[in-house]
N, C-alpha and C positions, 0 to 999 in steps of 0.2 A: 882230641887234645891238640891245642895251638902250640907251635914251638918255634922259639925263634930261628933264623936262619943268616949267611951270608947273602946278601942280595947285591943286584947290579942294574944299571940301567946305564944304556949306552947307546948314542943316535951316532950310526953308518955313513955313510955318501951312499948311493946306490952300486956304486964301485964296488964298496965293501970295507972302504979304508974306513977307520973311527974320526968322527968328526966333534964327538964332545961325552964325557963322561958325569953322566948326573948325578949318580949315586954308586958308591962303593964301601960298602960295610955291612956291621952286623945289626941287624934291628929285628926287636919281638917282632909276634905275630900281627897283625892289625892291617889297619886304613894308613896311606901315609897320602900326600898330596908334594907333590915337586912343583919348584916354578921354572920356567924354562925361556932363558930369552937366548930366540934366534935370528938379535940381529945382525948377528958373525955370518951370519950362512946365505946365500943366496937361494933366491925361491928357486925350488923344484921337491922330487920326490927324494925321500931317507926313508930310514929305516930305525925303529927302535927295537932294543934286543932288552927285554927284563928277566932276569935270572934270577930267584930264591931257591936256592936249593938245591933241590933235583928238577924243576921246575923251571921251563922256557920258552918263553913268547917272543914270535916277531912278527911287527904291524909295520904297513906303511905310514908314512906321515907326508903332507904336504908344505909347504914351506911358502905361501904368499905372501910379496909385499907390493 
């Protein structure tokens, strides 16, 4: 059974500080697709944190321009 949940997604500095919040709310179960423009940020390494739930991932990301 799918349920929905509180979800979040959030790109870091490598530091740790929050550099941009993508999504914050509540959305069914499923596929979602975010768009993401970073051309705020200066290339290097970040980090994304995505939360549903009880549920938490974190990936590096790179940042070229």
């Amino acid at each position: 059974m799918l349920v929905g949940s509180w979800q979040t997604l959030k790109i870091y500095y490598i530091l740790g500080n929050e550099a941009a919040t993508l999504v914050d709310e509540y959305r069914e179960a499923g596929r979602y697709k975010v768009d993401f423009d970073a051309s705020s940020l200066s290339s290097g390494v970040y980090i994304y944190k995505l939360t549903a739930g009880s549920f938490t991932s974190n990936k590096k990301m790179m940042v070229i321009k």
